[in-house]
Structure formats: C-alpha cells, structure tokens
Chimera marker file (.cmm) of the C-alpha trace (Angstrom):
<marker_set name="trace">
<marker id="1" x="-5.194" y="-16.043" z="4.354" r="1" g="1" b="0" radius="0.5"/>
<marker id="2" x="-4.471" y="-12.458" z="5.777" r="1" g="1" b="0" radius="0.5"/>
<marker id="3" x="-3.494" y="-9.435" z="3.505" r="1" g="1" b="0" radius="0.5"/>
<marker id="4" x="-1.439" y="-7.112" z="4.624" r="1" g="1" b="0" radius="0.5"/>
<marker id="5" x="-0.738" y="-2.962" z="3.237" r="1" g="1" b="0" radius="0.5"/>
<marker id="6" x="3.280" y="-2.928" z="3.204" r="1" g="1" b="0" radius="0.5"/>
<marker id="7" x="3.983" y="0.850" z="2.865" r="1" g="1" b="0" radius="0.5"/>
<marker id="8" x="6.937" y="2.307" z="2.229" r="1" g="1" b="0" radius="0.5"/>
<marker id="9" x="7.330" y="5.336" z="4.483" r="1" g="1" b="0" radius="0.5"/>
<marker id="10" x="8.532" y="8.647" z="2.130" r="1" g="1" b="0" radius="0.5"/>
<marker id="11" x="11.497" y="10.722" z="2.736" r="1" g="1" b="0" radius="0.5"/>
<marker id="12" x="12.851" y="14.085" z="2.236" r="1" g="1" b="0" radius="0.5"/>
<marker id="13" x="14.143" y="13.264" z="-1.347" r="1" g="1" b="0" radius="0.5"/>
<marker id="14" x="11.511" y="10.952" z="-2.408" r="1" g="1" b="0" radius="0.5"/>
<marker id="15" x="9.098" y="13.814" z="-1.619" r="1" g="1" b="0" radius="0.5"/>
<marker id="16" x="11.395" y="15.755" z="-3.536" r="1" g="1" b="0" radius="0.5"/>
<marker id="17" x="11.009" y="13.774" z="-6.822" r="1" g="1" b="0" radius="0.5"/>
<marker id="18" x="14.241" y="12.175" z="-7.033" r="1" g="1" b="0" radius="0.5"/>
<marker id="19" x="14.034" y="9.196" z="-8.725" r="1" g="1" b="0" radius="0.5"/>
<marker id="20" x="15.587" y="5.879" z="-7.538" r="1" g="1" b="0" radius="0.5"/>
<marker id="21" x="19.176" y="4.845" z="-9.121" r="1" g="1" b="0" radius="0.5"/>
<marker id="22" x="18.931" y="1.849" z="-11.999" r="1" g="1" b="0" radius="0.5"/>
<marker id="23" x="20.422" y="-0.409" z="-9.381" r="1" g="1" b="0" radius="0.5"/>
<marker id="24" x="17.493" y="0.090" z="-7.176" r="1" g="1" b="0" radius="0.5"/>
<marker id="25" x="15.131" y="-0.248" z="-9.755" r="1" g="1" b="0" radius="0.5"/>
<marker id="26" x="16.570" y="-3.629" z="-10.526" r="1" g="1" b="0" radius="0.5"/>
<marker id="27" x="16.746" y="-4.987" z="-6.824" r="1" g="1" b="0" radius="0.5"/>
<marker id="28" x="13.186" y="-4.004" z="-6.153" r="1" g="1" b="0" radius="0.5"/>
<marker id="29" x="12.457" y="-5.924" z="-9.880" r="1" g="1" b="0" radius="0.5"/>
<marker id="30" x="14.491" y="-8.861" z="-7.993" r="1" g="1" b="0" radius="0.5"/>
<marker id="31" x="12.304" y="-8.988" z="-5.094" r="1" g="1" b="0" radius="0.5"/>
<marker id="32" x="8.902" y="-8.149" z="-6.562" r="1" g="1" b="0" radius="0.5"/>
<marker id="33" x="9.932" y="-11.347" z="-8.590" r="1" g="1" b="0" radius="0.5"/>
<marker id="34" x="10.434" y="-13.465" z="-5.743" r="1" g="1" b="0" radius="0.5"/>
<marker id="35" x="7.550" y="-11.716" z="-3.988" r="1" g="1" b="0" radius="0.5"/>
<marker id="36" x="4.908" y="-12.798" z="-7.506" r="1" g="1" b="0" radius="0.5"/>
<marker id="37" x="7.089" y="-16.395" z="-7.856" r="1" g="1" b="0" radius="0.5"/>
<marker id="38" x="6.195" y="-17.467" z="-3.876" r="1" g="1" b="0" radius="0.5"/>
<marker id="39" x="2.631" y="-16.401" z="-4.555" r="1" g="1" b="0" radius="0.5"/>
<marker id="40" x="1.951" y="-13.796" z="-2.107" r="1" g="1" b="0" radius="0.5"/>
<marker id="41" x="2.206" y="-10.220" z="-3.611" r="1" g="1" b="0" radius="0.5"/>
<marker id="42" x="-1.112" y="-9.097" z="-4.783" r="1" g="1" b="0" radius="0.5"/>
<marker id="43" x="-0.250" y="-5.365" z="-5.689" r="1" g="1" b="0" radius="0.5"/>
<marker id="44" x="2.925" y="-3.056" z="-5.182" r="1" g="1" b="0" radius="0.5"/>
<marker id="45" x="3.506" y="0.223" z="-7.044" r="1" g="1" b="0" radius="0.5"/>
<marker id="46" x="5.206" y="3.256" z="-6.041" r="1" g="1" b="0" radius="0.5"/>
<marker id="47" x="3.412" y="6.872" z="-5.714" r="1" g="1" b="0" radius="0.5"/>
<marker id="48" x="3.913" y="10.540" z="-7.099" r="1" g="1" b="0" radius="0.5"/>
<marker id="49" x="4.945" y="12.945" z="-4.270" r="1" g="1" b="0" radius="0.5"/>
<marker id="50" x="2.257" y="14.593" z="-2.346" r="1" g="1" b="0" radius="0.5"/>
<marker id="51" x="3.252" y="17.876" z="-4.417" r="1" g="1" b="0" radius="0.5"/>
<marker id="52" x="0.821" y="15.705" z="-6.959" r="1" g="1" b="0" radius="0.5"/>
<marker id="53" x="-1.289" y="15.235" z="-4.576" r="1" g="1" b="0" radius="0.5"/>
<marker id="54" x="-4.922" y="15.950" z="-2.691" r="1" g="1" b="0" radius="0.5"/>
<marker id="55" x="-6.817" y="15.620" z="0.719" r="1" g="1" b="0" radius="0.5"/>
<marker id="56" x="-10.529" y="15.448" z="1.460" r="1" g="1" b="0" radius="0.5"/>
<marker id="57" x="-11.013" y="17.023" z="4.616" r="1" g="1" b="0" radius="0.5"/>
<marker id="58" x="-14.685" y="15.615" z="6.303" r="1" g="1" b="0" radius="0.5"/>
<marker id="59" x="-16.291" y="17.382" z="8.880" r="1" g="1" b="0" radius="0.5"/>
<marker id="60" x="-19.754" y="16.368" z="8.995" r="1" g="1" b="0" radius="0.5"/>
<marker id="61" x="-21.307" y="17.159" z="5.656" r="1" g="1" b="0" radius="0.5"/>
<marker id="62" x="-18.465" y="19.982" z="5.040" r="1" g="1" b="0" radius="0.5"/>
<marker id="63" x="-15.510" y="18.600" z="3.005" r="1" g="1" b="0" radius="0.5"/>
<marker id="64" x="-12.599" y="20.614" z="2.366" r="1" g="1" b="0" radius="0.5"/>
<marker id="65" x="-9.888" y="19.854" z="-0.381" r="1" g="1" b="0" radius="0.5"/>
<marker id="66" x="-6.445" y="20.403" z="0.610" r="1" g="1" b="0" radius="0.5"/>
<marker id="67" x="-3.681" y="20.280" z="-2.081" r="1" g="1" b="0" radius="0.5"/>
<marker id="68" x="-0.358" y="19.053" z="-1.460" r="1" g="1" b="0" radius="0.5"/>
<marker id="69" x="2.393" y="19.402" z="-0.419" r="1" g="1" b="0" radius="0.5"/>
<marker id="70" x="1.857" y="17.614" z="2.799" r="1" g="1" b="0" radius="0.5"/>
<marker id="71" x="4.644" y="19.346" z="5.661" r="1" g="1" b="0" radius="0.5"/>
<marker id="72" x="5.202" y="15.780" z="7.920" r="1" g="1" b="0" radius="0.5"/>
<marker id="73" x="7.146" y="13.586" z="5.212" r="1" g="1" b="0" radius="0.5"/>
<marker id="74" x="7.395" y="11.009" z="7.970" r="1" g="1" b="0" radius="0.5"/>
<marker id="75" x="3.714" y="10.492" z="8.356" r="1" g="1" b="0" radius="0.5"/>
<marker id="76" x="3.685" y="10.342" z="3.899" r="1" g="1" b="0" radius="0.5"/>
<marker id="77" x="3.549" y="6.799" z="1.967" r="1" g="1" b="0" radius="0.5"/>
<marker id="78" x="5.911" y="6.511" z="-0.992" r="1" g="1" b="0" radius="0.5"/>
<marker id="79" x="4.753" y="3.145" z="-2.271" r="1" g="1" b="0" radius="0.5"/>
<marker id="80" x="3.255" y="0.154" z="-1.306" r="1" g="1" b="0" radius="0.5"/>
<marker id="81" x="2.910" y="-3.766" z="-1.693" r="1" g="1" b="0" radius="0.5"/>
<marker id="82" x="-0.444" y="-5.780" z="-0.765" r="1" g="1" b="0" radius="0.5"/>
<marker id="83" x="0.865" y="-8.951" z="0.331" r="1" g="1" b="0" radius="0.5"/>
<marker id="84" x="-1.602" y="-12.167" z="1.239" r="1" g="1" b="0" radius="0.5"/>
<marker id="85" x="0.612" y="-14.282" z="3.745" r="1" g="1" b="0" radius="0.5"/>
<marker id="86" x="0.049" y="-16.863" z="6.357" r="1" g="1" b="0" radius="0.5"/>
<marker id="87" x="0.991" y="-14.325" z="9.220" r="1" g="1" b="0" radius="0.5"/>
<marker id="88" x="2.104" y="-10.593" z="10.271" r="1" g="1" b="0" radius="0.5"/>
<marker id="89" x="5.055" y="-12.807" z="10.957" r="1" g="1" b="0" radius="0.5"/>
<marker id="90" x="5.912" y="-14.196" z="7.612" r="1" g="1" b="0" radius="0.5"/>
<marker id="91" x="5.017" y="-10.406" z="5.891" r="1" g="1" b="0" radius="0.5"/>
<marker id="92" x="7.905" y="-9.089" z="8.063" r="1" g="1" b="0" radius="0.5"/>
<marker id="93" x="10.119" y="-11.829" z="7.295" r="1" g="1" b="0" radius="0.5"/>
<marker id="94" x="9.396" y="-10.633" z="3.617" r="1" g="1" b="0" radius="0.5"/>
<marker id="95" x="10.015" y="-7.255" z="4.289" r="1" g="1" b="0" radius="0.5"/>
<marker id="96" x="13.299" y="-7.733" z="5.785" r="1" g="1" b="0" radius="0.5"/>
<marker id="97" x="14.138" y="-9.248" z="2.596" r="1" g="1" b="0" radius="0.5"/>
<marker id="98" x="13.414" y="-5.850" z="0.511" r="1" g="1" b="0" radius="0.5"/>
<marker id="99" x="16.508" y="-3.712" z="-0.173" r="1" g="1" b="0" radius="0.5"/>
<marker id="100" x="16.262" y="-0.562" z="1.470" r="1" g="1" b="0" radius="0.5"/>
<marker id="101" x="13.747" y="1.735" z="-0.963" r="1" g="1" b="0" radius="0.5"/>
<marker id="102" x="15.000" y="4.804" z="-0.036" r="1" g="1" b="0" radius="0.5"/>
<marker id="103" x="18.956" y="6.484" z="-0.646" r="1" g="1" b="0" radius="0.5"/>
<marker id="104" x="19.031" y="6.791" z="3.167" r="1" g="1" b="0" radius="0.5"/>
<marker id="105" x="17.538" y="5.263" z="6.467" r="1" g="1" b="0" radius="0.5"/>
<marker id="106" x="13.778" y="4.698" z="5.627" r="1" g="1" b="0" radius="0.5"/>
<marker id="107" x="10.706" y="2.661" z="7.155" r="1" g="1" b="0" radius="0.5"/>
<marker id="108" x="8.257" y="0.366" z="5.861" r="1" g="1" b="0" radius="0.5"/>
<marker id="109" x="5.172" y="-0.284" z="7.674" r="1" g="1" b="0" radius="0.5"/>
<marker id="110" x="3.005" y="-3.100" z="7.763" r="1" g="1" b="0" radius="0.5"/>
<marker id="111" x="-0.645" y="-3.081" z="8.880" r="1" g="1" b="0" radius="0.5"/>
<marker id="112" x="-3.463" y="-5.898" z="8.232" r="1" g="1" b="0" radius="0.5"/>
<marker id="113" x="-6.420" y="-5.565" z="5.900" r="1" g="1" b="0" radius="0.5"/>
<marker id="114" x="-9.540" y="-5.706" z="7.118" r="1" g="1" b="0" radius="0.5"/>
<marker id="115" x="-11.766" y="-9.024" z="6.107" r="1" g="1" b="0" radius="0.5"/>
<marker id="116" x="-15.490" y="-9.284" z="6.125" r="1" g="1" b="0" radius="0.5"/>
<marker id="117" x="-15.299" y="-11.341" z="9.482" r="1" g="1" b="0" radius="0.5"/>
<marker id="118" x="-13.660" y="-9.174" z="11.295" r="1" g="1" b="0" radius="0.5"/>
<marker id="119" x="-16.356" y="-6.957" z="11.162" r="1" g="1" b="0" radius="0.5"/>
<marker id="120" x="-19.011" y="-9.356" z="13.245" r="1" g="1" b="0" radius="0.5"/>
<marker id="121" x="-22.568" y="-8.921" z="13.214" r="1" g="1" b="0" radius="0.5"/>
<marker id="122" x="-22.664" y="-5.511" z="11.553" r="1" g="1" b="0" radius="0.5"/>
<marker id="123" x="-21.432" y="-7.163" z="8.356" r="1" g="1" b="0" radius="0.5"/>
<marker id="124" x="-24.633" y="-8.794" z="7.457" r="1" g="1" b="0" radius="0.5"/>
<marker id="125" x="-25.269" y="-10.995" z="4.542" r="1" g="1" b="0" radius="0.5"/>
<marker id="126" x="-26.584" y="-8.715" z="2.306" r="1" g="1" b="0" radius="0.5"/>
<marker id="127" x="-23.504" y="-6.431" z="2.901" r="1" g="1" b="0" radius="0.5"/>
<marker id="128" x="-20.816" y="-9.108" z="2.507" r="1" g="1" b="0" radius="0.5"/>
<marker id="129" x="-22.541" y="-9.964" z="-0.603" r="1" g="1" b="0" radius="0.5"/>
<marker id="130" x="-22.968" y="-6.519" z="-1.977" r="1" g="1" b="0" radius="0.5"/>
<marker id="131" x="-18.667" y="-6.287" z="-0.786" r="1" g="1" b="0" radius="0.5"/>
<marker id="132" x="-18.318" y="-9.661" z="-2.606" r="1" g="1" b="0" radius="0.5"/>
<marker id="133" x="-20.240" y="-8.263" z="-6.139" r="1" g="1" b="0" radius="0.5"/>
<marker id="134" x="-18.111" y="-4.927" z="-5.744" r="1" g="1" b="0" radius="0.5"/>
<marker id="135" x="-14.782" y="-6.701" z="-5.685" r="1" g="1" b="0" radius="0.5"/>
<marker id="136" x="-15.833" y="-8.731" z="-8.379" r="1" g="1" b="0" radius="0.5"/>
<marker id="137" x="-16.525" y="-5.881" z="-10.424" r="1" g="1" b="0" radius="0.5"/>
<marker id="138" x="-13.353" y="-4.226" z="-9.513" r="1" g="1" b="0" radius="0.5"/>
<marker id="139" x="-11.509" y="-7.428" z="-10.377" r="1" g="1" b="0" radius="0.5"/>
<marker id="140" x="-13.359" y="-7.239" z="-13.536" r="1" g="1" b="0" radius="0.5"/>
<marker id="141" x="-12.432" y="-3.756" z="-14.575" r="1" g="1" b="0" radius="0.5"/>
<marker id="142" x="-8.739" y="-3.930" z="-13.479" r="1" g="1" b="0" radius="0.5"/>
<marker id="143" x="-8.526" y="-6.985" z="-16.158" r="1" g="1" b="0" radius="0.5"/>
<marker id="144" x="-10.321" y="-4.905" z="-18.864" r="1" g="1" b="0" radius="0.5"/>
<link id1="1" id2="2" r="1" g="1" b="0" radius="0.2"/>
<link id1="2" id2="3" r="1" g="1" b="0" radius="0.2"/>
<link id1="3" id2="4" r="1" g="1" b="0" radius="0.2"/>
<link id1="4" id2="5" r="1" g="1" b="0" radius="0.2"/>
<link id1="5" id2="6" r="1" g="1" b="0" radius="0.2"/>
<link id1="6" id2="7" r="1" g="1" b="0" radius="0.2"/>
<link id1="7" id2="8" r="1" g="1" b="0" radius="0.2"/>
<link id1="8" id2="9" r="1" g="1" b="0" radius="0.2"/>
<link id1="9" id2="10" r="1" g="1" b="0" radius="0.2"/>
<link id1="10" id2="11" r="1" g="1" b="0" radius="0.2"/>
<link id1="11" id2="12" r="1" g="1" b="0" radius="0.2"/>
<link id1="12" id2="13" r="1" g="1" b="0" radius="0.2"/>
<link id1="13" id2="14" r="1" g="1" b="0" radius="0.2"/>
<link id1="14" id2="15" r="1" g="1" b="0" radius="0.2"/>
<link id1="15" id2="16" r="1" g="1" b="0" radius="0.2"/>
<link id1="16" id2="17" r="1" g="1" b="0" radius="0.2"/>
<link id1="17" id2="18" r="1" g="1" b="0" radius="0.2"/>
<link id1="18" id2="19" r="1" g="1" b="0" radius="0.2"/>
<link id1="19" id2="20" r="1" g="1" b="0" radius="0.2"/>
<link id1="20" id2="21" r="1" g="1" b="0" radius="0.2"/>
<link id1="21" id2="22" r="1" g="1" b="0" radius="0.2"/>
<link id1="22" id2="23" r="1" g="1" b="0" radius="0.2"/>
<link id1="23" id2="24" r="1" g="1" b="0" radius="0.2"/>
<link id1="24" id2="25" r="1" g="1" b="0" radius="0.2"/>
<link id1="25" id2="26" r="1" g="1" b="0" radius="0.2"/>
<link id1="26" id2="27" r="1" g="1" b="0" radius="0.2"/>
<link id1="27" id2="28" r="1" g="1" b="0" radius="0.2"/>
<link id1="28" id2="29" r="1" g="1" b="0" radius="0.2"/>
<link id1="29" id2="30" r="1" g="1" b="0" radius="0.2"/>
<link id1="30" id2="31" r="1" g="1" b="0" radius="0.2"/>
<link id1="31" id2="32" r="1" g="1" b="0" radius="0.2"/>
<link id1="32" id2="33" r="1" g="1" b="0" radius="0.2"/>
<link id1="33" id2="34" r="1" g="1" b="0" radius="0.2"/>
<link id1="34" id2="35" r="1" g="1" b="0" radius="0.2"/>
<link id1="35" id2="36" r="1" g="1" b="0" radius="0.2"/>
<link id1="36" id2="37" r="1" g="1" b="0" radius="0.2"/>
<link id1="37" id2="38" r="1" g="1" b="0" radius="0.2"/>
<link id1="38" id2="39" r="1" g="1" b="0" radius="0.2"/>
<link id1="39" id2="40" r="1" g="1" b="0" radius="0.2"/>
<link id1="40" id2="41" r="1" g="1" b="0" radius="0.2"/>
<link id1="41" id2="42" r="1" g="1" b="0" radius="0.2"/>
<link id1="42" id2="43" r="1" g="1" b="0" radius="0.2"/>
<link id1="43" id2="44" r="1" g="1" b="0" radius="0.2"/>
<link id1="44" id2="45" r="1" g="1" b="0" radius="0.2"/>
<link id1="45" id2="46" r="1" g="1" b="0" radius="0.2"/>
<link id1="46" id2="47" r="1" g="1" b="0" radius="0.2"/>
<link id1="47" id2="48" r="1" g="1" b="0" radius="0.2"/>
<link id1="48" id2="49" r="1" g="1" b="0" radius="0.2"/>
<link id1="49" id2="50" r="1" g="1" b="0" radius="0.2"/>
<link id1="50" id2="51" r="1" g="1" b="0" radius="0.2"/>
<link id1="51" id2="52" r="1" g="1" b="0" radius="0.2"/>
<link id1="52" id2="53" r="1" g="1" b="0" radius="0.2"/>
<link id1="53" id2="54" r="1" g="1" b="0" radius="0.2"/>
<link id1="54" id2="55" r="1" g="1" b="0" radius="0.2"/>
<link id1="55" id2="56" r="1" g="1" b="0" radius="0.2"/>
<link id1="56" id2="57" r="1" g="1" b="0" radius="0.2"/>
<link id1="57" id2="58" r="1" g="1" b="0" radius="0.2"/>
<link id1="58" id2="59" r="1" g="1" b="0" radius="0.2"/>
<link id1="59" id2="60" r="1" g="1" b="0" radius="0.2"/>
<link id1="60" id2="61" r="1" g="1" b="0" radius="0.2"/>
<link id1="61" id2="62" r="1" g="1" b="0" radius="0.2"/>
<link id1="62" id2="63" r="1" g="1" b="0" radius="0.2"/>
<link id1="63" id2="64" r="1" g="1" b="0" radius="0.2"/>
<link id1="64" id2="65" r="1" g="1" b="0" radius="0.2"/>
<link id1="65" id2="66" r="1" g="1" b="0" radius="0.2"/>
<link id1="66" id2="67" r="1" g="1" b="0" radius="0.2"/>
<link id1="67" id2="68" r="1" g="1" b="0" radius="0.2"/>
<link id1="68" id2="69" r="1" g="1" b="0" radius="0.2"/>
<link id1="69" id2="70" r="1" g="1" b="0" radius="0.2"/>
<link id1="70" id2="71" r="1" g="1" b="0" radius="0.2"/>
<link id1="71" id2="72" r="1" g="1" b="0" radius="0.2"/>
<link id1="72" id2="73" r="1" g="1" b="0" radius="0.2"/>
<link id1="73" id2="74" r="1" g="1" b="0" radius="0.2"/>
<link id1="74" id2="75" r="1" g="1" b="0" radius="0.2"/>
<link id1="75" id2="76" r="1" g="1" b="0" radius="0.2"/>
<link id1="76" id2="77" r="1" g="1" b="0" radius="0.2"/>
<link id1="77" id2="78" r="1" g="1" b="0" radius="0.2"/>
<link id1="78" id2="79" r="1" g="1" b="0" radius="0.2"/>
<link id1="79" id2="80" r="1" g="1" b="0" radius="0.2"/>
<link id1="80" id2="81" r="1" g="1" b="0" radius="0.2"/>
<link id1="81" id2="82" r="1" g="1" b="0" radius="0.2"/>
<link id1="82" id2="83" r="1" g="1" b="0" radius="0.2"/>
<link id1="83" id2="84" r="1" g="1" b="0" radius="0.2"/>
<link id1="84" id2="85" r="1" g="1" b="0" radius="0.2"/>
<link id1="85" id2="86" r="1" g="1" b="0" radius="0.2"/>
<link id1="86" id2="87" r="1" g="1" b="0" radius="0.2"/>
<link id1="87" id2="88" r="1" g="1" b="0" radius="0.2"/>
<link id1="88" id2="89" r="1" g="1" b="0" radius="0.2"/>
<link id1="89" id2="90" r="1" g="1" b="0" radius="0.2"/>
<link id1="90" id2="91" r="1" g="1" b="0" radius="0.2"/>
<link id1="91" id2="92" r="1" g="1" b="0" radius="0.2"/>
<link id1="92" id2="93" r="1" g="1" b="0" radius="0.2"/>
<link id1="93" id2="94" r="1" g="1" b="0" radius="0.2"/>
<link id1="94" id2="95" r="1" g="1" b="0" radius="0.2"/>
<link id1="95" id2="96" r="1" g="1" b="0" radius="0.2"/>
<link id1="96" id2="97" r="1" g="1" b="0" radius="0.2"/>
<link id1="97" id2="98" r="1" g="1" b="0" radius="0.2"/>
<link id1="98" id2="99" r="1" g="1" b="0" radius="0.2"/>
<link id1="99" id2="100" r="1" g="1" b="0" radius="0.2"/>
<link id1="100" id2="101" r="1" g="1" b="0" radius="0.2"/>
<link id1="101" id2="102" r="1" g="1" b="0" radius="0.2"/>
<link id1="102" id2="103" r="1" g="1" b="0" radius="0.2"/>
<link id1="103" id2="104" r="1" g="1" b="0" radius="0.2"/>
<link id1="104" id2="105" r="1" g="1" b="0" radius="0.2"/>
<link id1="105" id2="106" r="1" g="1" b="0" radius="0.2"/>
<link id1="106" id2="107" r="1" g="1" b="0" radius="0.2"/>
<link id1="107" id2="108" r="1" g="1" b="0" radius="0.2"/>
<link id1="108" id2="109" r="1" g="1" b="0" radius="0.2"/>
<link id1="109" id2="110" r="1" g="1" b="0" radius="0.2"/>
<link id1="110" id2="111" r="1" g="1" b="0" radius="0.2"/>
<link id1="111" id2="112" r="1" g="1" b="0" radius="0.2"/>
<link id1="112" id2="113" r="1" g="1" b="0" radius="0.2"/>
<link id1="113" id2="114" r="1" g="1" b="0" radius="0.2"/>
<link id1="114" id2="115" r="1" g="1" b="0" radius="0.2"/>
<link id1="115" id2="116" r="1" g="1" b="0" radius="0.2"/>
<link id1="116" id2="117" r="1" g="1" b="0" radius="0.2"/>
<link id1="117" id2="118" r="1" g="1" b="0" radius="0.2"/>
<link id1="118" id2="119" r="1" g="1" b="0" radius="0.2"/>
<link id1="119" id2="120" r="1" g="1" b="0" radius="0.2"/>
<link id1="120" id2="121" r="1" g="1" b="0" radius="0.2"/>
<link id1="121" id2="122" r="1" g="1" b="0" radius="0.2"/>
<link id1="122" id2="123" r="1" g="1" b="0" radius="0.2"/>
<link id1="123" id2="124" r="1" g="1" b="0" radius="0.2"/>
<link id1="124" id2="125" r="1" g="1" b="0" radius="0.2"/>
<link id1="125" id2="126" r="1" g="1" b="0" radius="0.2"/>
<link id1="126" id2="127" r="1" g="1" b="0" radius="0.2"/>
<link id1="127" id2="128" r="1" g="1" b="0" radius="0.2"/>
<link id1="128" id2="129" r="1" g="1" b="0" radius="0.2"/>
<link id1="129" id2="130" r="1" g="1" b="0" radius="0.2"/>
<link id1="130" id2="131" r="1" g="1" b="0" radius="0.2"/>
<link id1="131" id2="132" r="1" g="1" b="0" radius="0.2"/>
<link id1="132" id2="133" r="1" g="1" b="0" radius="0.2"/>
<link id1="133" id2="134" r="1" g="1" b="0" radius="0.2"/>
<link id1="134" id2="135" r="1" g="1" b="0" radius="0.2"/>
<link id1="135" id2="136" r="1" g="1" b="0" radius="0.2"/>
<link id1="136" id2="137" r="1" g="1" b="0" radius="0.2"/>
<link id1="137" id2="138" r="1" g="1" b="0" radius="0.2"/>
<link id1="138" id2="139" r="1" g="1" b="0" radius="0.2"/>
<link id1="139" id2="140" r="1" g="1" b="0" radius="0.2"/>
<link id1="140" id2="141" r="1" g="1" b="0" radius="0.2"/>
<link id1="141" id2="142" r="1" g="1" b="0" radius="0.2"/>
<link id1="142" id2="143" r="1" g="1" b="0" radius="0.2"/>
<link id1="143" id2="144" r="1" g="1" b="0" radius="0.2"/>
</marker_set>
C-alpha cells in the first residue's frame, strides 16, 4: 500500500510559538485515535518553529548552514502525519476529517512517498536490499 507525508502547512502564529488551545489538543487526540484504530497512521508529530531551526545549503561540495527563522511561513511545515492508505484518494478523505490545526485558515498538504519500485532499474538489488537492512535498523532503534 502507498504512504503518504500529510503536512500541516505553518502559520503566522504557529511560527510564532503559540501553542494550540486544550480543545485542539483533544480533537487532534480524537482523530489520531481513529487515524491508529483504522490502521493507517504510521507517524504524526508536530514541529518546533523554524526559529529552532537549521538549513543545509548544497552547492556542489560547498554547504552552507542557515539558521532560522525562515521569512515564507507559507512554504514552512508545522507538523506532519505518515499515513499508509489504499489511495491519494482515501488520504484526502482522511484529511478532510482532521479539525482545522491551526486558530485560523490553514493548509495541509499531501504528497506520496517514494517506494523502491518506483525507482526502476536504477534501484538494483543490492540497493533495495541495502534500503531494506537500513529500515530495519531504523525500525530497530526507534523500538529501543
């Protein structure tokens, strides 16, 4: 089955700090219930303001670090889910489901994960197996 990143696009005041009310805590505990119960939410947490933040610049074999803030809050991700679901369909009809994670009009965007056959050829078996011992591992140490 697919996985898709849900993000939840940041605004103004979540890139301000401002914590969400009780009563939005408790929805979004609501839904990430239903979301864990119907089996398709893999991973959702929400993220520290870019303030707390870093970029790695690449540029050839330069990097540069660039420390947050970060000026386009609409282009920012305040928290995500990784959901595994039939369809793009089915992952919006989830998402329309969500109460609204922000204190004012907000976006969540959904985008599919990459799997080791959509990659063709280039992923070769030695690489899809080395990719299958690395998420192991990662499973592994997230269990620890």
């Amino acid at each position: 089955m697919p996985r898709f990143m849900v993000m939840v696009k940041a605004t103004k005041d979540s890139e301000a700090g401002e914590m969400p009310s009780e009563e939005l805590l408790a929805a979004m505990g609501k839904y990430n219930e239903e979301l864990v119960k119907a089996g398709v939410m893999l991973e959702g947490e929400g993220l520290h303001p870019s303030s707390k933040g870093a970029r790695v610049r690449f540029s050839g074999t330069d990097r540069a670090v660039i420390d947050g803030p970060f000026a386009e809050t609409k282009e920012l991700v305040a928290g995500y889910w990784l959901l595994q679901t039939k369809s793009l369909e089915e992952t919006i009809e989830w998402v329309k489901r969500c109460p609204n994670p922000m204190n004012e009009e907000s976006e969540i965007e959904i985008r599919q994960v990459f799997e080791p056959d959509d990659f063709g050829d280039e992923m070769t078996p030695e690489l899809r197996a080395l990719q299958d011992r690395l998420r192991d591992k990662a499973t592994a140490n997230k269990e620890a």
